[in-house]
C-alpha positions in Angstrom: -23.8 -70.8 -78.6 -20.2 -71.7 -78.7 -18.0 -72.4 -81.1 -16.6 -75.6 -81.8 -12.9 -76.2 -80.7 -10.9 -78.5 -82.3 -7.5 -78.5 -80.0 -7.4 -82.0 -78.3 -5.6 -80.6 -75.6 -8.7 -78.5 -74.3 -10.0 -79.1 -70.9 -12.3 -78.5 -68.4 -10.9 -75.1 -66.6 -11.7 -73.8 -63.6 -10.4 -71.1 -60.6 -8.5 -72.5 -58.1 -6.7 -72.3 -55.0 -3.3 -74.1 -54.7 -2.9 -76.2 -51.7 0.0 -78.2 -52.2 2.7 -78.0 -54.5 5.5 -79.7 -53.3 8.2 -82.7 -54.3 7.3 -85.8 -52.1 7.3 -89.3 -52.9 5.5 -91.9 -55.0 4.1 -93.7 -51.0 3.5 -90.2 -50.2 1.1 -89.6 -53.1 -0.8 -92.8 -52.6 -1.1 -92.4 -49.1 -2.4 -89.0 -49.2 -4.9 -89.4 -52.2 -5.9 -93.1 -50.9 -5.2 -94.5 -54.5 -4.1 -97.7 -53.3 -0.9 -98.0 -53.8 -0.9 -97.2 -57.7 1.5 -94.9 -58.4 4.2 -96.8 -56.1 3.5 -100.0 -58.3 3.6 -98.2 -61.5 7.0 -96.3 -60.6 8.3 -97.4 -57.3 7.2 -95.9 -53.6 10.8 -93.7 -53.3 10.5 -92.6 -56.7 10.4 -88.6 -56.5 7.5 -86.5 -57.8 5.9 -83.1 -58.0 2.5 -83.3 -55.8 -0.1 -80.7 -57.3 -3.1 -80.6 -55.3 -5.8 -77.5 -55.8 -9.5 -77.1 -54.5 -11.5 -75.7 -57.0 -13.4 -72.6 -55.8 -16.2 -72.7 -58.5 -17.3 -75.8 -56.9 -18.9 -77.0 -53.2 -16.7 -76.8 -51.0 -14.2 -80.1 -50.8 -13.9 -80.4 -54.6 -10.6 -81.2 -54.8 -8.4 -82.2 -58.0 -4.7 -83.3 -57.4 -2.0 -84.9 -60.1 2.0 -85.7 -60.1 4.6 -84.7 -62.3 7.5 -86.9 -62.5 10.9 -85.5 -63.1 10.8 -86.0 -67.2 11.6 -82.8 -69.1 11.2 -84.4 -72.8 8.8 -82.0 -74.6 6.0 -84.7 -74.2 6.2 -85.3 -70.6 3.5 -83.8 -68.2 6.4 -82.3 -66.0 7.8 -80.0 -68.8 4.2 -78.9 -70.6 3.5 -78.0 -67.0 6.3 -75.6 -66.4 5.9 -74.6 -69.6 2.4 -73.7 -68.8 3.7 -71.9 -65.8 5.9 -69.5 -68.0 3.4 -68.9 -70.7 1.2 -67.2 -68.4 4.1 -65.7 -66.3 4.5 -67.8 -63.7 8.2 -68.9 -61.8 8.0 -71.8 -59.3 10.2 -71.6 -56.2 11.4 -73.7 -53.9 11.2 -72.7 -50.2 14.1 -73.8 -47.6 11.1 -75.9 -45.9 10.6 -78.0 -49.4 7.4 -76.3 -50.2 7.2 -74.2 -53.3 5.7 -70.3 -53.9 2.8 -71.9 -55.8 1.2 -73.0 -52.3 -1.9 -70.4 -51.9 -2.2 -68.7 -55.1 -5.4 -68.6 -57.2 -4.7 -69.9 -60.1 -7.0 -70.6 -63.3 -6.0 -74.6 -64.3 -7.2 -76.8 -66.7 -7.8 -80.1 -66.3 -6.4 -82.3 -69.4 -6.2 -85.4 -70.9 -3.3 -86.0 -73.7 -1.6 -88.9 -75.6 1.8 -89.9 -74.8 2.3 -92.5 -77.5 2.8 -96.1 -76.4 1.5 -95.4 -72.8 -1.7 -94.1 -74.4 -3.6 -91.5 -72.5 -2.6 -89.1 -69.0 -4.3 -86.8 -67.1 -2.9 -83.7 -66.2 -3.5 -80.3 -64.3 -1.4 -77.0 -66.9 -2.6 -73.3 -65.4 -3.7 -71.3 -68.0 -4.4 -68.0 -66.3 -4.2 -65.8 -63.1 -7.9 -65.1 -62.1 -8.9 -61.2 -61.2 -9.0 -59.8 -57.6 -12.9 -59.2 -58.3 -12.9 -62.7 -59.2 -11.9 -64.1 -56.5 -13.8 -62.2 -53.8 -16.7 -62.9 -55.3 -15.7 -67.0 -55.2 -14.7 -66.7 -51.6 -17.5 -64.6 -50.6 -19.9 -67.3 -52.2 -18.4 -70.1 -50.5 -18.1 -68.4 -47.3 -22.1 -67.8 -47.4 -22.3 -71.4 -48.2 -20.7 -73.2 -45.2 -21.1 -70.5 -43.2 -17.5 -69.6 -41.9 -14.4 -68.6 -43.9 -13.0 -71.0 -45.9 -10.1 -72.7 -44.1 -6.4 -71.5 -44.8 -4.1 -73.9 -46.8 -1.1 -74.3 -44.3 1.6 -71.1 -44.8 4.5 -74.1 -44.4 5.3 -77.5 -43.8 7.1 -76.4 -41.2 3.8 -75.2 -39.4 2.2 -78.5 -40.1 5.3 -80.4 -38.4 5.3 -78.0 -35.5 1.4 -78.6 -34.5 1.7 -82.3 -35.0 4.9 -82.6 -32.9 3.0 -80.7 -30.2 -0.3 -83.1 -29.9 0.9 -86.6 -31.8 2.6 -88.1 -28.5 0.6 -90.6 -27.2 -2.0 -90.5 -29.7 -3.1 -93.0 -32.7 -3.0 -91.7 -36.3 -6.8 -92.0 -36.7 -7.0 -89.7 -33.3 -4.2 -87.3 -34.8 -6.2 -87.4 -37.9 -8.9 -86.3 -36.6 -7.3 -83.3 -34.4 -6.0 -82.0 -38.2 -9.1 -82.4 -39.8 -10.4 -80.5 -36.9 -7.8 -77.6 -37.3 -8.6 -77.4 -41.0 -4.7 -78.9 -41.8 -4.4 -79.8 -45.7 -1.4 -82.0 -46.6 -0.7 -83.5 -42.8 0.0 -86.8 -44.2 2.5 -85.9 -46.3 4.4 -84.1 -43.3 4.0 -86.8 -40.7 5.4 -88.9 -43.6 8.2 -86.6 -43.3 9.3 -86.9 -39.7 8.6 -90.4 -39.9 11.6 -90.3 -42.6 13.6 -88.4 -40.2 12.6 -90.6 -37.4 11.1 -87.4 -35.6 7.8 -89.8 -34.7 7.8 -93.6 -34.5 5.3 -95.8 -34.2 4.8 -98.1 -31.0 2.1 -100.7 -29.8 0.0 -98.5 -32.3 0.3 -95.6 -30.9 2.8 -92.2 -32.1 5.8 -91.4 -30.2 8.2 -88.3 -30.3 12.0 -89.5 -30.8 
């Protein structure tokens, strides 16, 4: 029977898989998590964040947990206790020439947290608190592999792959049609690239339908 734990930061943790870990933007977030439009009311849609976004392999398969960090590094704010969580267990985060970061498909054991930040009461957060073992993580994978039958899909290598395959097929179509050629190719984080070249003007939108610049 366990013991009882009396650190309020203590949280549900779990083995996971990274899928995204990458700085984006506040629209970016909502669009990609369907929240609505929260987090661009709360800070503003340009404001820059940190997009975390893990499956978590003891789980079915599609049990996914995602947060933001925004750039605060005051000892109290979610963005430093999580690279602070990052170096405890020996962990450096690098940014790729692409804009992802070296975090992007590792297995990583997270917690999932809730803390007080004062005035603004309670936040949710996602802290790693340990690198699972090899043995570990076969056994997860082979699990879930028995379970749906097929290998679990690859998180993207790069954004840069993810731009590629949708400049290739997005002429011509609609989003919910190029949404469903991703989904179909096992893509995670599409939206957050077509967001991209739509910044860039790579892809427009006319009559509805996507067009190459």
């Amino acid at each position: 029977m366990p013991g009882f734990d009396y650190n309020p930061d203590a949280g549900v943790e779990f083995i996971c898989k990274v899928l995204l870990a990458r700085e984006t933007t506040a629209a970016e977030f909502d669009k990609s998590e369907n929240t609505t439009g929260q987090l661009s009311l709360k800070v503003g849609p340009a404001q820059e964040i940190f997009y975390l976004k893990t499956e978590n392999l003891e789980a079915p398969p599609g049990a996914f947990r995602a947060t933001f960090y925004i750039p605060d590094n005051r000892p109290v704010a979610k963005w430093f206790r999580f690279k602070k969580a990052c170096k405890e267990i020996g962990i450096t985060i690098k940014r790729n020439a692409d804009g992802t970061t070296d975090l992007e498909g590792r297995y990583l054991v997270m917690a999932e947290k809730q803390f007080d930040v004062g005035k603004y009461g309670k936040s949710n957060t996602l802290e790693p608190v340990g690198i699972p073992l090899p043995e570990e993580i076969e056994a997860l994978e082979a699990k879930r592999k028995a379970a749906v039958g097929v290998a679990p899909p690859p998180a993207p290598s790069s954004s840069n792959e993810v731009a590629a395959i949708i400049l290739q097929i997005a002429d011509g179509l609609t989003e919910d049609e190029l949404k469903a050629q991703m989904e179909s190719m096992s893509y995670k984080g599409w939206e957050t690239v077509l967001g991209e070249l739509r910044a860039k003007q790579s892809i427009v939108t006319v009559e509805g339908k996507l067009k190459l610049v």
